[in-house]
Z-matrix of the N, CA and C atoms (Angstrom, degrees):
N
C 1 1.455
C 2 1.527 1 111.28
N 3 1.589 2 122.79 1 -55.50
C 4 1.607 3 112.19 2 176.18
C 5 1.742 4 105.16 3 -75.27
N 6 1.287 5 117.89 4 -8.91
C 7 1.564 6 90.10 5 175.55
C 8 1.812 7 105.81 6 -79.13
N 9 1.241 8 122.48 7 -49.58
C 10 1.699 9 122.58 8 138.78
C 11 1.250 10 102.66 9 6.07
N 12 1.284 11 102.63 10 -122.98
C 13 1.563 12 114.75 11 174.42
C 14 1.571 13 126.11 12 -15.25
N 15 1.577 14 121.70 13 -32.56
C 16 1.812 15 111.34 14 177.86
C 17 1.611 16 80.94 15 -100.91
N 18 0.731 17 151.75 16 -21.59
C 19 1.362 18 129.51 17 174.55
C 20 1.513 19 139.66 18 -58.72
N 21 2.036 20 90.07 19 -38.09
C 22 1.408 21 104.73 20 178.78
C 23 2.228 22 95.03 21 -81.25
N 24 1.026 23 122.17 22 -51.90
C 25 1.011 24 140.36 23 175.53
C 26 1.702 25 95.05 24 -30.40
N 27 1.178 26 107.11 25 -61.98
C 28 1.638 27 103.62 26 -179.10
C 29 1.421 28 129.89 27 -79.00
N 30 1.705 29 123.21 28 6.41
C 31 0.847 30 123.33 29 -177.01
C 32 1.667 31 85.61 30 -103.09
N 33 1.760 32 119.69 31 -54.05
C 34 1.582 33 108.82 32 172.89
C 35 1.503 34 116.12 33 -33.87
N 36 1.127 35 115.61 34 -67.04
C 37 1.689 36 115.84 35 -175.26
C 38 1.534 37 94.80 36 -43.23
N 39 1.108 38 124.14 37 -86.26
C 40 1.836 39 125.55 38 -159.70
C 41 1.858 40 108.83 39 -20.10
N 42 1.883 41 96.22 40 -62.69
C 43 1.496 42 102.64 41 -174.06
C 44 1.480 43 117.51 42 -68.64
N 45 1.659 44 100.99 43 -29.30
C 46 1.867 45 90.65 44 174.00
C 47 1.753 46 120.82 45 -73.45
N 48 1.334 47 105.21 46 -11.23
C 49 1.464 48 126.48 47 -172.42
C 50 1.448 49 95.38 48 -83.02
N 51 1.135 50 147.45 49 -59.29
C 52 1.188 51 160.39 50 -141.98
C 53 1.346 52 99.49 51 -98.56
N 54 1.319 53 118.14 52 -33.26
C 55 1.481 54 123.35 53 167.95
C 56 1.745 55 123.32 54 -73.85
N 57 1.448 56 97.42 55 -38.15
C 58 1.546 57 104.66 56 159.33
C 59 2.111 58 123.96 57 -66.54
N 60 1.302 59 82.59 58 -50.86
C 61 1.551 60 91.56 59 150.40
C 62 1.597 61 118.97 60 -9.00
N 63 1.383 62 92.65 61 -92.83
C 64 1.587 63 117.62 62 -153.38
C 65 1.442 64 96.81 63 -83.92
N 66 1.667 65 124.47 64 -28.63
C 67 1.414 66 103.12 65 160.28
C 68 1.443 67 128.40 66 -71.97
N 69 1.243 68 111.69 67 -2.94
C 70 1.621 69 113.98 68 -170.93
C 71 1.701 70 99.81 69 -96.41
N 72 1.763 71 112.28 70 -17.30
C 73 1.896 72 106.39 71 -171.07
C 74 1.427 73 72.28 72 -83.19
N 75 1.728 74 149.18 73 -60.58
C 76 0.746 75 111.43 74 -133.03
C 77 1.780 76 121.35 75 -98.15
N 78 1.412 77 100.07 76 31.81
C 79 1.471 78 118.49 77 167.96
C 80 1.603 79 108.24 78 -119.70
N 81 0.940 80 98.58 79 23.11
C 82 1.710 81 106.83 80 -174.32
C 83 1.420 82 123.53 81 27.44
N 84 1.861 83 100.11 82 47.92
C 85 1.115 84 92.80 83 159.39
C 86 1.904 85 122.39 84 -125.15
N 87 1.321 86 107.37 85 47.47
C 88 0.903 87 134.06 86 -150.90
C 89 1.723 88 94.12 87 -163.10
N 90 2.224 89 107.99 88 109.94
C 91 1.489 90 98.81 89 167.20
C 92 1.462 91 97.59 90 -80.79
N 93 1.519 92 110.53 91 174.09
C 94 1.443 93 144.10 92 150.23
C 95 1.867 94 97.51 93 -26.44
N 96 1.760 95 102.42 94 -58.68
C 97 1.546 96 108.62 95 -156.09
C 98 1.203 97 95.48 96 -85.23
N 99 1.206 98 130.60 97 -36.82
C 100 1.390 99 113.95 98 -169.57
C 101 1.707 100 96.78 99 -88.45
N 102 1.129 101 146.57 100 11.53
C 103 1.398 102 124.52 101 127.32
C 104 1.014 103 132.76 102 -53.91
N 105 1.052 104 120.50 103 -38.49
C 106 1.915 105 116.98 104 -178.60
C 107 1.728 106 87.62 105 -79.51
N 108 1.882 107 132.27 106 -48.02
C 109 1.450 108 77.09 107 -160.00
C 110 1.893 109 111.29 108 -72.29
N 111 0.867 110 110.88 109 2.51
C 112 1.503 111 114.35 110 173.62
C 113 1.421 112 115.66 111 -64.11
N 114 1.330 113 123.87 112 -32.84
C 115 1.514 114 135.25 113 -179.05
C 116 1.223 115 96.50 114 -65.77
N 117 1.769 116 106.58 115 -69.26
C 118 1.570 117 109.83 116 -162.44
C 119 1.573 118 124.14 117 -60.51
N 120 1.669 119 97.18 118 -34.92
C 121 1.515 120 92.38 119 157.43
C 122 1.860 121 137.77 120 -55.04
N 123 1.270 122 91.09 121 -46.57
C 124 1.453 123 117.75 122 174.08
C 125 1.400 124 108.21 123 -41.61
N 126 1.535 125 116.07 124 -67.76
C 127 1.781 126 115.53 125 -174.10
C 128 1.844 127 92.17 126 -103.49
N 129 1.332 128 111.00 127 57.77
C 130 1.755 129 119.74 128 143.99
C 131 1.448 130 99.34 129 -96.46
N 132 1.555 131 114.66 130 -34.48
C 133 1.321 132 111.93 131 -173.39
C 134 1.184 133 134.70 132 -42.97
N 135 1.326 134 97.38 133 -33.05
C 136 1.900 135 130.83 134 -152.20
C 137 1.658 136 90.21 135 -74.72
N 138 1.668 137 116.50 136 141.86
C 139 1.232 138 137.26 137 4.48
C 140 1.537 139 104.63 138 -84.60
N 141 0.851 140 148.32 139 125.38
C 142 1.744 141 111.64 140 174.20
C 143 1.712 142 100.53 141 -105.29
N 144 1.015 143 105.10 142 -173.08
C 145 1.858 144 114.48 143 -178.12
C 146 1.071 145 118.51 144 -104.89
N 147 1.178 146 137.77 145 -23.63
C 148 1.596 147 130.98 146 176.51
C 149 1.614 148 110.47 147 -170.64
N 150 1.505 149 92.70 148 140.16
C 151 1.276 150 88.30 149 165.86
C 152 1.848 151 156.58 150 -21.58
N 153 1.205 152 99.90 151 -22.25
C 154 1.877 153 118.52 152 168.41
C 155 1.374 154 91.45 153 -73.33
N 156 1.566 155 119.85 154 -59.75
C 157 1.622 156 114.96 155 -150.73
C 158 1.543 157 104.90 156 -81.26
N 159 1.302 158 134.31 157 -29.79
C 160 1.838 159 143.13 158 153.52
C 161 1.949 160 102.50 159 -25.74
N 162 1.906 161 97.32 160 -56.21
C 163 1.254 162 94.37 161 -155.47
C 164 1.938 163 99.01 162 -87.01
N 165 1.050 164 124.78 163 -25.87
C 166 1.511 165 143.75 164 -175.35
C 167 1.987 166 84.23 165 -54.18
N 168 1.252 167 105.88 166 -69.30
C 169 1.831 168 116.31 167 -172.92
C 170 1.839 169 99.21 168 -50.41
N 171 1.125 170 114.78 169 -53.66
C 172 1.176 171 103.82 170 -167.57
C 173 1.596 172 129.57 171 -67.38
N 174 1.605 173 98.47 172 -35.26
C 175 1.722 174 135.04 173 153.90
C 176 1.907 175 81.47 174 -20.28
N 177 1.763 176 95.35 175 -91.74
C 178 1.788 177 115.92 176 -173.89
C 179 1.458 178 111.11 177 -30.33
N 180 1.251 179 134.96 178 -34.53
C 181 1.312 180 147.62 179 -167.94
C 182 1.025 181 108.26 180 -95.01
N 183 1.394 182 126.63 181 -28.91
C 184 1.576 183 114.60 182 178.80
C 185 1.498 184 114.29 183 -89.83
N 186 1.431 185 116.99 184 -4.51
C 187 1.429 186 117.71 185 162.83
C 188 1.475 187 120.19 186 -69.11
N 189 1.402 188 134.56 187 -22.92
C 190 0.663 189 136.88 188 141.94
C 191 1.935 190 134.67 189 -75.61
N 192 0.924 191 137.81 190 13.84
C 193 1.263 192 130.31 191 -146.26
C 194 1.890 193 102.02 192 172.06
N 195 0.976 194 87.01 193 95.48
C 196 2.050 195 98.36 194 177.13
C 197 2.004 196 118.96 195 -46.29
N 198 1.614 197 90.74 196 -38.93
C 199 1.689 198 97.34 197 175.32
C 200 1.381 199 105.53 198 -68.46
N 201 1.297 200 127.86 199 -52.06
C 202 1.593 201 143.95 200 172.80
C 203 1.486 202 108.50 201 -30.16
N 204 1.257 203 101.19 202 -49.94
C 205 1.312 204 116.54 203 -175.33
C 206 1.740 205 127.76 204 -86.08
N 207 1.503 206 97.04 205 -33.86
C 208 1.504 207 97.14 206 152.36
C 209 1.878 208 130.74 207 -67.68
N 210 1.258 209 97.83 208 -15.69
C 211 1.422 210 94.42 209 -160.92
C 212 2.289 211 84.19 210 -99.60
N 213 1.191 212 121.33 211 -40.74
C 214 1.263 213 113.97 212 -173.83
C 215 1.649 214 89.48 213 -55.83
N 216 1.519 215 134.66 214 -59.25
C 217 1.680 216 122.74 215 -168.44
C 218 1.527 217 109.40 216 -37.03
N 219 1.608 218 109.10 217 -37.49
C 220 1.479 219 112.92 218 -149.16
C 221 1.668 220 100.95 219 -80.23
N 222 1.323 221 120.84 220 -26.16
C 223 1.427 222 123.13 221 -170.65
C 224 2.082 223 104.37 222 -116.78
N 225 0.984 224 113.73 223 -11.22
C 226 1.150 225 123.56 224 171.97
C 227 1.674 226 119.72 225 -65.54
N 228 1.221 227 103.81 226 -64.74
C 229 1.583 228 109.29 227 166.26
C 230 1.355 229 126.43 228 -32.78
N 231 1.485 230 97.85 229 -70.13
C 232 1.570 231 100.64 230 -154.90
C 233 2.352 232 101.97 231 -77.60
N 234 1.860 233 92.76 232 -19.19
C 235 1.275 234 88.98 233 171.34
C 236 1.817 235 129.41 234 -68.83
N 237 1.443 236 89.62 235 -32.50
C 238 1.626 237 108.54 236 -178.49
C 239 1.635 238 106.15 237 -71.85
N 240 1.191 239 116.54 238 -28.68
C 241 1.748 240 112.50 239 172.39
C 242 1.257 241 121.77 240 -71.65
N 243 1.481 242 102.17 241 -64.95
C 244 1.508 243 84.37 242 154.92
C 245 1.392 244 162.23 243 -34.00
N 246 1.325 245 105.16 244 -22.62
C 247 1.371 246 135.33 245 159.13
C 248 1.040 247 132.76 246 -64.94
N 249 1.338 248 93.47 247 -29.78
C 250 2.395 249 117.36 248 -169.72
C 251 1.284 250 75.58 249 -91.52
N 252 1.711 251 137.54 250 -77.06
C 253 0.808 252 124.07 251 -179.35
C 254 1.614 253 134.48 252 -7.59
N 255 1.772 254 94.49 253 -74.49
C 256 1.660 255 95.07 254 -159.02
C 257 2.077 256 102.95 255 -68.26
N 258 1.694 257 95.87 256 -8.64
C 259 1.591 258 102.70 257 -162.42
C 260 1.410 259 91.46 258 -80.27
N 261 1.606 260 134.42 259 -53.25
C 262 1.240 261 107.55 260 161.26
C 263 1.862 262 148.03 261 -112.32
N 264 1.416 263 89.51 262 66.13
C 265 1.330 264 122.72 263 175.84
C 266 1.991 265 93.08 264 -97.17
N 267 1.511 266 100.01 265 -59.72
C 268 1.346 267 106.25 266 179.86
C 269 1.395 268 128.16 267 -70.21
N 270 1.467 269 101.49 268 -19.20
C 271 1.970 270 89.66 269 159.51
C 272 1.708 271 102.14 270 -100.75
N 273 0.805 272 128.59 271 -7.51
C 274 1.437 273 96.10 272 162.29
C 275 1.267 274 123.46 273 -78.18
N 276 1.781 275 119.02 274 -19.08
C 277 1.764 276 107.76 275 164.59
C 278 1.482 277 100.26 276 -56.54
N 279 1.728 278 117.54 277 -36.37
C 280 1.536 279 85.47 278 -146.74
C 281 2.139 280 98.02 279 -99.83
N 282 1.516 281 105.38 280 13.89
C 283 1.705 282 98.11 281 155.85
C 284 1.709 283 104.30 282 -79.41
N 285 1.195 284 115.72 283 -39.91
C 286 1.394 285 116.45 284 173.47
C 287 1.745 286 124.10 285 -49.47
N 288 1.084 287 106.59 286 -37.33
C 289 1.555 288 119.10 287 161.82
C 290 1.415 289 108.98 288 -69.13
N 291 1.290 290 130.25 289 -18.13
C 292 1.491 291 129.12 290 -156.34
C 293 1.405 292 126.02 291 49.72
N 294 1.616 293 96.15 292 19.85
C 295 2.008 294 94.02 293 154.13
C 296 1.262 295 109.96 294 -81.00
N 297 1.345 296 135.39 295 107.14
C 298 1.422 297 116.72 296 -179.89
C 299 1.915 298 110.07 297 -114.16
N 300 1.462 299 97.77 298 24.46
C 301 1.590 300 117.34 299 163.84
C 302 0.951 301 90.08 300 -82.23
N 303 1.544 302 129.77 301 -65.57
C 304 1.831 303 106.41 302 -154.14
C 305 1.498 304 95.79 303 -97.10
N 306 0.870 305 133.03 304 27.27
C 307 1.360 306 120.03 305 146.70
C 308 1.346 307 131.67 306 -69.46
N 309 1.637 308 106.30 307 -52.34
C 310 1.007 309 154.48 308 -164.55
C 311 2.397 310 100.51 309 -73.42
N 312 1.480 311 93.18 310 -35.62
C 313 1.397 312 114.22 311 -176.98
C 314 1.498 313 102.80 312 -75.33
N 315 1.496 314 104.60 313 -49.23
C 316 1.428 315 117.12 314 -162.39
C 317 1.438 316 109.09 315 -64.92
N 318 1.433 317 114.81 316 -44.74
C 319 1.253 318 121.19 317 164.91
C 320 1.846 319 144.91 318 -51.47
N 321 1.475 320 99.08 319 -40.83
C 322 1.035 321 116.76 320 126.71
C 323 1.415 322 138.91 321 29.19
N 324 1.599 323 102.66 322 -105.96
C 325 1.234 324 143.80 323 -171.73
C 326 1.394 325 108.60 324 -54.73
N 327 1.530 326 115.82 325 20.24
C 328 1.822 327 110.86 326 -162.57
C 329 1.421 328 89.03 327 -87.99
N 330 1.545 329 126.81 328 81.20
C 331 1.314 330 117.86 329 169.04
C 332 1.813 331 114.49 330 -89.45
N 333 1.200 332 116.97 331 97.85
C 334 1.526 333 133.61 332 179.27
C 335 1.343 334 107.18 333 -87.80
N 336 0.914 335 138.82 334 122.04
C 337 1.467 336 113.61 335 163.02
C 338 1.401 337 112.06 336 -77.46
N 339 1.525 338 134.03 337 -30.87
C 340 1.373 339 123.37 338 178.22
C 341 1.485 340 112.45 339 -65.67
N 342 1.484 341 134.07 340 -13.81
C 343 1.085 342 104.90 341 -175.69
C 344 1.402 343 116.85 342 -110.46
N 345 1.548 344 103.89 343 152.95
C 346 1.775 345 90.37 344 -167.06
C 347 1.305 346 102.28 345 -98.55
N 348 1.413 347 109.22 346 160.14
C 349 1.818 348 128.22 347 -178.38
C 350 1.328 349 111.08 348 -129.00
């Protein structure tokens, strides 16, 4: 099921990337050259392992590169909520249990690299 999921995830990113691409040469704001180094950067990424680390690379890539960066906003969001979500769905079973260590643990774990602490 998550190899599913980074797979379909990585074929969206490629075509929405490639779609930003070719709309950005053909507003000229986007050279010829700085497409390829955008390509070649783009699949340096490749293979990665899961979905966090796809979107973590692309995060890195969109600091350089505006399409990079539109397409990480576009799949970043709704992936990162879900996450807060299911992360606290699962400490409230476990305040409900009255472990409120691993609740407290589970929560935690918000390792982002974009956001600062």
């Amino acid at each position: 099921m998550k190899q599913d999921t980074l797979e379909k995830m990585t074929s969206d990113v490629k075509r929405d990337l490639m779609f930003y691409m070719i709309s950005n040469m053909r507003k000229y704001e986007l050279t010829m050259k700085d497409a390829k180094y955008l390509a070649k950067d783009f699949l340096s990424i490749f293979p990665v392992k899961t979905v966090e680390d796809l979107l973590t690379e692309l995060y890195f890539l969109g600091q350089m590169y505006p399409e990079a960066r539109a397409v990480f906003v576009k799949y970043a969001k709704p992936y990162y909520e879900a996450k807060s979500h299911y992360l606290l769905e699962s400490a409230i079973a476990y305040v409900r249990e009255g472990d409120l260590e691993k609740a407290l643990s589970l929560l935690k774990r918000r390792n982002l690299p974009w956001l600062k602490e």
